[in-house]
N, C-alpha and C positions, 0 to 999 in steps of 0.2 A: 530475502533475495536469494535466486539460485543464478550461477554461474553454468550453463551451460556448455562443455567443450566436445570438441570434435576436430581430428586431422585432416588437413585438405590436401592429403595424400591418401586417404582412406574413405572412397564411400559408404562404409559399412560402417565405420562412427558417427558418421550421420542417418543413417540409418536408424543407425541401435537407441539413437535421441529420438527418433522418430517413435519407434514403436515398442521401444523399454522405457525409457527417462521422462520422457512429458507425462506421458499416463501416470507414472506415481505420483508426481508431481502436481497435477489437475485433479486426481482424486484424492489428496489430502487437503491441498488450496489452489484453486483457480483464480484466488485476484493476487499471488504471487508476482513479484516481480523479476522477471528475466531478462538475462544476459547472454549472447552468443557470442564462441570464443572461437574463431579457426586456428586452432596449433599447426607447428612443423611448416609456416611459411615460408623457410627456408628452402624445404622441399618442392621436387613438381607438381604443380597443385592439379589435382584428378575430379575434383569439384567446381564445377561453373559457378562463376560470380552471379548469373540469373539464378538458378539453382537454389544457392544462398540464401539471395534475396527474397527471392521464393517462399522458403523456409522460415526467415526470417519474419514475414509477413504474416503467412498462414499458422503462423506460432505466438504472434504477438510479443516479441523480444521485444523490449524499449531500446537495445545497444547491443552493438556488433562490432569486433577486434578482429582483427588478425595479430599472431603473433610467433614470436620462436622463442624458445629456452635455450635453444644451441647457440643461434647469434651471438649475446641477445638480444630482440628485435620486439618493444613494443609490450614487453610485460610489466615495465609502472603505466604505462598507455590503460588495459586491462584495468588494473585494480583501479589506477585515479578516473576512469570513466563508471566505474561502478559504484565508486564512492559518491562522486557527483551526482548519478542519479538515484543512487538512496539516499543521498541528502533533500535532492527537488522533488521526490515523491511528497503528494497530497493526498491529506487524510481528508474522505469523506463520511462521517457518520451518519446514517438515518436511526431518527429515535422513534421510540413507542414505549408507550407505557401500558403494564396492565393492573386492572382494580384501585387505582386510586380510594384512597379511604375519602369518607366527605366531607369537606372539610365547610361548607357552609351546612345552616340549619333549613333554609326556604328555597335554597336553589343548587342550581348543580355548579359543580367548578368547573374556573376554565382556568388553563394553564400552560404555561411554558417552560420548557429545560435550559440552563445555562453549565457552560462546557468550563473550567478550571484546567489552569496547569500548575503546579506548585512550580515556585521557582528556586533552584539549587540552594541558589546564594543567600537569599534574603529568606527562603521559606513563604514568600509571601505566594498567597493564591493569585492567579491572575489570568480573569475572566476572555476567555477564546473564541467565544462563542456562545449563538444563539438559538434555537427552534423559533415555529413562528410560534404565536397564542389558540389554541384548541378552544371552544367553548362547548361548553356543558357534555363535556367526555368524561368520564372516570377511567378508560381507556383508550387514548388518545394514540393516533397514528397522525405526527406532525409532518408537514406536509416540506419544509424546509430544512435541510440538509444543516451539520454544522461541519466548515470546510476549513481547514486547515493547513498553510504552508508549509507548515514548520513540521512536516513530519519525525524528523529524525528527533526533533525537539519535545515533542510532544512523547514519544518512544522510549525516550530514556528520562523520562521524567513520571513524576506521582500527580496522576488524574483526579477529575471528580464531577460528576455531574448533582444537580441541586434544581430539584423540582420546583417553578415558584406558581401559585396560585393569585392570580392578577399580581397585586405588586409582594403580597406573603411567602416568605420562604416556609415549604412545606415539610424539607426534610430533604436526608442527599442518599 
């Protein structure tokens, strides 16, 4: 997650997010998630709220503050709206495999991936997800996504995925 900020006493910080900050930003990751911050709302704000939203829009921010540090006005607002939605972000995986070794002797495999999360407490594994079933692929492009609520959950935890071949676990 990147925090975005810029003063709405200054068009030239928004600007500089324009044409310095997003670009690094999209050329290391694009499925980033962002955050707009207007500082110094204390200030005469020299930035239109259309503007903004504008910005806002044609940037793909998920969340937009205004706020002030001199007040101060709206900086737990800020971090517990960022927490929030890095908590609500959704993981989407698409899987594929390549080369499959073969695991039958007369026919080809067909197969599915199943998604694990370790869990802290217990250590136990626990199944998150699905692919669909691929038939007679050795490398297989599944067609169903495995989706995930629990990002933050899944983030700060030890993964695994485990290839099964009809109902045979193949290996992880």
């Amino acid at each position: 997650m990147v925090i975005f900020c810029f003063a709405l006493d200054d068009k030239q910080s928004l600007d500089a997010l324009r044409t310095v900050w997003l670009p690094i930003v999209k050329k290391a990751d694009r499925t980033i998630p962002k955050m707009l911050v207007a500082c110094k709302s204390d200030l005469t704000q020299t930035i239109s709220d259309k503007d903004i939203s504008n910005f806002q829009f044609e940037n793909d921010f998920y969340a937009f503050e205004k706020c002030s540090a001199k007040k101060p006005e709206n900086i737990d607002r800020v971090f517990s709206t960022a927490g929030i939605s890095f908590i609500q972000r959704k993981l989407v995986m698409s899987i594929s495999c390549r080369n499959i070794k073969k695991m039958k002797w007369l026919s080809e495999s067909s197969g599915f991936v199943k998604f694990f999360v370790r869990d802290r407490v217990t250590g136990d594994w626990k199944e998150k997800g699905r692919t669909d079933t691929v038939k007679n692929q050795y490398s297989p492009v599944f067609k169903e996504q495995i989706t995930s609520n629990e990002f933050c959950m899944v983030a700060n935890n030890e993964v695994k995925f485990e290839l099964w071949d009809g109902d045979n676990w193949t290996g992880d």
